[in-house]
C-alpha positions as CSV (number, residue, x, y, z in Angstrom):
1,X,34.8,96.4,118.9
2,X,35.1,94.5,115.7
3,X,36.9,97.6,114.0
4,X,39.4,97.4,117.0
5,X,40.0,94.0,116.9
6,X,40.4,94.4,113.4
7,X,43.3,97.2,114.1
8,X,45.1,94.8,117.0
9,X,45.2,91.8,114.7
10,X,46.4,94.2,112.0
11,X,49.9,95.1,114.1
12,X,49.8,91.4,115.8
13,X,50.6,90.4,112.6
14,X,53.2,93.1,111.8
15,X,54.6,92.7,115.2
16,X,55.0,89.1,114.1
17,X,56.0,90.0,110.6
18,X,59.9,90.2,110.8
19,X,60.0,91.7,107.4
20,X,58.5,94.8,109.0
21,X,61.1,96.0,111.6
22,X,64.5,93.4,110.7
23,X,67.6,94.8,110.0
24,X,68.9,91.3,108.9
25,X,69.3,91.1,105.1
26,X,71.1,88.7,102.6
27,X,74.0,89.6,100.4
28,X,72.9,90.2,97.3
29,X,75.6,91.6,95.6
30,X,79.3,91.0,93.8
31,X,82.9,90.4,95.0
32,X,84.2,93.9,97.0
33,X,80.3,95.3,96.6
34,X,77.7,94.4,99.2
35,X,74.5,95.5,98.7
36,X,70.9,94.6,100.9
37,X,67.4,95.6,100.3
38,X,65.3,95.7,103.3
39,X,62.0,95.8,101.9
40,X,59.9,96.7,105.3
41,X,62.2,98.8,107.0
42,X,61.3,102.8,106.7
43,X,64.2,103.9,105.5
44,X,64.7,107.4,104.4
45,X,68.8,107.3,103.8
46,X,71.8,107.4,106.1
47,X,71.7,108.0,109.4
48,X,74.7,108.0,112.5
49,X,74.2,104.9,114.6
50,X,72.3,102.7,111.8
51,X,73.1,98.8,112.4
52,X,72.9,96.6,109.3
53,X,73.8,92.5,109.7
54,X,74.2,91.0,107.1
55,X,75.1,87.4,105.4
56,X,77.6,87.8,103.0
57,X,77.9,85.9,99.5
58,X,81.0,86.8,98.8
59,X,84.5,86.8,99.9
60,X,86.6,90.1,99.7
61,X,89.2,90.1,96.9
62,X,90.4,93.4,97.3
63,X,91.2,96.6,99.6
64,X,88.1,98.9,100.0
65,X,84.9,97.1,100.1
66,X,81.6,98.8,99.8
67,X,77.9,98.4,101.0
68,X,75.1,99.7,99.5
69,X,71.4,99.8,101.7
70,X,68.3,100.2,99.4
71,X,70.0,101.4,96.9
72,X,71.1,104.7,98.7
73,X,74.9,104.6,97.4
74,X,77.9,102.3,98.0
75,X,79.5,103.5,101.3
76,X,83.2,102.2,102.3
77,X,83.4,99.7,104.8
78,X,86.2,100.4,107.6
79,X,87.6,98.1,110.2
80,X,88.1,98.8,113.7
81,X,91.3,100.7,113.0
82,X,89.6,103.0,110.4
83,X,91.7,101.2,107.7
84,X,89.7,100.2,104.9
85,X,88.9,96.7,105.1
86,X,91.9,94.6,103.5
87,X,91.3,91.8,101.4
88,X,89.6,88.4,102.7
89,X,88.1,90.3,105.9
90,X,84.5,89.9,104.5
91,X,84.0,86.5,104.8
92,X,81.5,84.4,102.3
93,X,78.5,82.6,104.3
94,X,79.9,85.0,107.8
95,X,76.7,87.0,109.4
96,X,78.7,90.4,110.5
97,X,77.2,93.5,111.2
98,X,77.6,96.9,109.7
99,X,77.3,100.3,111.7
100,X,77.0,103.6,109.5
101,X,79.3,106.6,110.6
102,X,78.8,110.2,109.2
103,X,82.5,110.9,110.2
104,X,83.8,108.2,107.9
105,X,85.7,109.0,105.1
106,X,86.2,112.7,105.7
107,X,82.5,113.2,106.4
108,X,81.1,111.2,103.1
109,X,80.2,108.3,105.6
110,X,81.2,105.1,105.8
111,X,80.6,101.6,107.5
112,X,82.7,100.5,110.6
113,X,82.8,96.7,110.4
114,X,82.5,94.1,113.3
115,X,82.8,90.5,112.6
116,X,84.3,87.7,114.0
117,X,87.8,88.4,112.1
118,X,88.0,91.8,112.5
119,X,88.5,93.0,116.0
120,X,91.0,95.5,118.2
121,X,92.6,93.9,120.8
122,X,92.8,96.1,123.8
123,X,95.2,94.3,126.4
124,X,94.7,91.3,127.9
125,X,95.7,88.0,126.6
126,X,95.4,85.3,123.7
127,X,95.3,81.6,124.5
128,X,96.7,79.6,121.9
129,X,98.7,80.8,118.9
130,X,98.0,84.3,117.0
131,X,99.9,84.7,113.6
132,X,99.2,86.9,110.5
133,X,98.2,85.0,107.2
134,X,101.4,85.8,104.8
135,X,100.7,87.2,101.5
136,X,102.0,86.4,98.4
137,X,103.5,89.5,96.1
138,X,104.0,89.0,92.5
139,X,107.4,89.8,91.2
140,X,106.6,91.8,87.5
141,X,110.1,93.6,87.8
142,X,108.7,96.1,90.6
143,X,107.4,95.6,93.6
144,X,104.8,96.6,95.5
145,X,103.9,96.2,98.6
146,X,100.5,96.7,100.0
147,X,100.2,97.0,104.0
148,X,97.0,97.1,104.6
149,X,96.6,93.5,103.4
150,X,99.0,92.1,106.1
151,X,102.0,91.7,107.9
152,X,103.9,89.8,106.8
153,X,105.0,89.1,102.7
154,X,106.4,86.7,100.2
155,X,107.9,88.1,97.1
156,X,107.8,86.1,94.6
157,X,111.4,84.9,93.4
158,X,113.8,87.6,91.7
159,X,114.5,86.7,88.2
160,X,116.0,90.8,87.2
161,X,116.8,93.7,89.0
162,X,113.9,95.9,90.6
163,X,112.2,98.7,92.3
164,X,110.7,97.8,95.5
165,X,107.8,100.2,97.6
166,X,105.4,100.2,100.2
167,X,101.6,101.8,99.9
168,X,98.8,102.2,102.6
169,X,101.1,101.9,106.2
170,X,99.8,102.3,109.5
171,X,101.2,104.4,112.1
172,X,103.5,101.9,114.5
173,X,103.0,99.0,111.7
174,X,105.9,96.5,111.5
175,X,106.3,94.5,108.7
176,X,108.0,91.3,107.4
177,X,109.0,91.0,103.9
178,X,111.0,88.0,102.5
179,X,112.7,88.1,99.6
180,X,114.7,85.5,97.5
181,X,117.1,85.5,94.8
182,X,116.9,82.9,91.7
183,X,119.4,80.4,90.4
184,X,121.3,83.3,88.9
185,X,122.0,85.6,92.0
186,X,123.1,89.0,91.7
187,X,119.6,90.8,91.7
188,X,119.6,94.4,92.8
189,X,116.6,95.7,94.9
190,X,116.5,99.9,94.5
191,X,114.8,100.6,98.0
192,X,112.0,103.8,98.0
193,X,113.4,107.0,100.0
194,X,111.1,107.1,102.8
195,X,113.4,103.8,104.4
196,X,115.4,104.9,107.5
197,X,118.2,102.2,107.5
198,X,120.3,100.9,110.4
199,X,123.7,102.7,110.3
200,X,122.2,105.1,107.7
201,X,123.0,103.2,104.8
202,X,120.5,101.3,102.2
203,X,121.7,97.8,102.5
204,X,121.9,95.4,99.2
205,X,120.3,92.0,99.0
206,X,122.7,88.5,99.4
207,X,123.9,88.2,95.6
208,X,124.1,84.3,95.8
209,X,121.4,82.1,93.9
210,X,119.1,81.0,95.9
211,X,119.6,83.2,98.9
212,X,116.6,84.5,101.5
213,X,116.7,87.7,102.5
214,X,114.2,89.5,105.4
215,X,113.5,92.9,105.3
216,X,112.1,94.4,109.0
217,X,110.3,97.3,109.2
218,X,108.0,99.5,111.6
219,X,106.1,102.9,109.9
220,X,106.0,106.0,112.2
221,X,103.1,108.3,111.3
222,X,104.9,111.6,112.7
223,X,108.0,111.2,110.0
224,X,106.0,109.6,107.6
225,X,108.6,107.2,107.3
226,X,109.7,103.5,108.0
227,X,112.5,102.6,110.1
228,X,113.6,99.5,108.6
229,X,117.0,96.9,109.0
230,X,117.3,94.1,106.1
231,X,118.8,90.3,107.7
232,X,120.3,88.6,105.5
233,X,121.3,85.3,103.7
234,X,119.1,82.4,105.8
235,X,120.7,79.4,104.7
C-alpha cells in the first residue's frame, strides 16, 4: 500500500505539474523568429494538428515569420489566407496560438496562425468602422510595392523619374496606392506590364508640383494580372 500511494502521489503531482503536459510557452526568441522550448512536453518532432500558444516578445518587422518548437527547425507561419504573415501581425506581449500543418509550404510544413488580428471574415457583419493601416513606401528612384503588407500605400514624395511594381498579390486583392509629385512636377512613373489599364492605355501621373495622384487596382489570379485605372490630380 505504501508503494502505491507512493506511485498516486507521484502522478498527483505531475497531474498538478503544468510543466508536464502545457503547451503554453514564452517567446524566447528575435524580431521575425519565434522560438519556445517546452521542457515537459514529449515531443518527438512535427506532427499534423499540433497546437502551440504562445506569448510573443516581439513584434513582426517583416513578411515571413518563423517558429521554431524545441529546437526542431524554424517553420513559416501562415495566416488564415495561407499568405505568409505580413509585417506587424505578430503582436509583442499578444498570447496567439500556432497550429502545425504538413501541407504548408508545398509539404515542408508550416504554422497557420490564429490571433486576435488575424482572422477570415466569412459573411456577416462589422459594427463600427473596419479600415486597413496604410503603409508607407520609400521612394529610392523605384518603387516597390509589397501586397502582402496591406491595402492601401503611401509613396513617399517623387523627387525623379521612376519604375514602379507590385510583388506578392492575392487573387481578387484591390489595392490603393497614392502617389505625389514634388515642388518640381513633371515626374514620370514607368508602370510594370502585368497592369491592364482602363481604355487600354497606361495613363501618366498629373505633371504639376505638388499634385496627388491614386492608383486603383484589383489582382486576378487566372491572368496573373492587375486590372488597374489611375484618378488623378486631388486638389
Amino acid at each position: 500500500m505504501v508503494l502505491l500511494d507512493n506511485n498516486f502521489s507521484i502522478l498527483a503531482n505531475a497531474i498538478n505539474d503544468p510543466a508536464t503536459y502545457t503547451n503554453y510557452a514564452l517567446d524566447t526568441g528575435s524580431v521575425n523568429s519565434v522560438t519556445i522550448t517546452l521542457a515537459g512536453y514529449n515531443l518527438v518532432g512535427y506532427l499534423d494538428g499540433q497546437v502551440y500558444s504562445v506569448k510573443l516578445a516581439n513584434t513582426s518587422t517583416a513578411v515571413g515569420a518563423t517558429l521554431n518548437v524545441n529546437g526542431f527547425g524554424a517553420k513559416n507561419i501562415y495566416d488564415s489566407f495561407g499568405n505568409l504573415v505580413a509585417a506587424g501581425m505578430l503582436v509583442q506581449g499578444q498570447i496567439v496560438s500556432f497550429i502545425y500543418s504538413s501541407t504548408l509550404n508545398g509539404g515542408l510544413g508550416g504554422f497557420n496562425l490564429y490571433a486576435p488580428n488575424a482572422f477570415a471574415l466569412g459573411g456577416g457583419s462589422i459594427a463600427g468602422n473596419s479600415y486597413t493601416p496604410t503603409v508607407a513606401v520609400t521612394f529610392t528612384g523605384s518603387v516597390l510595392v509589397n501586397a502582402l503588407l496591406s491595402n492601401v500605400f503611401d509613396v513617399a514624395t517623387a523627387t525623379s523619374n521612376f519604375t514602379f511594381t507590385i510583388s506578392n498579390p492575392s487573387g481578387g486583392q484591390t489595392i490603393n496606392v497614392f502617389f505625389t509629385q514634388d515642388a518640381t512636377g513633371n515626374r514620370v512613373v514607368t508602370w510594370p506590364g502585368n497592369i491592364k489599364w482602363v481604355g487600354g492605355s497606361a495613363p501618366v501621373l498629373s505633371t504639376g508640383a505638388n499634385s496627388v495622384d491614386l492608383l486603383v487596382a484589383t489582382y486576378r489570379s487566372s491572368t496573373s494580372l492587375w486590372y488597374g485605372s489611375l484618378l488623378k490630380t486631388f486638389s
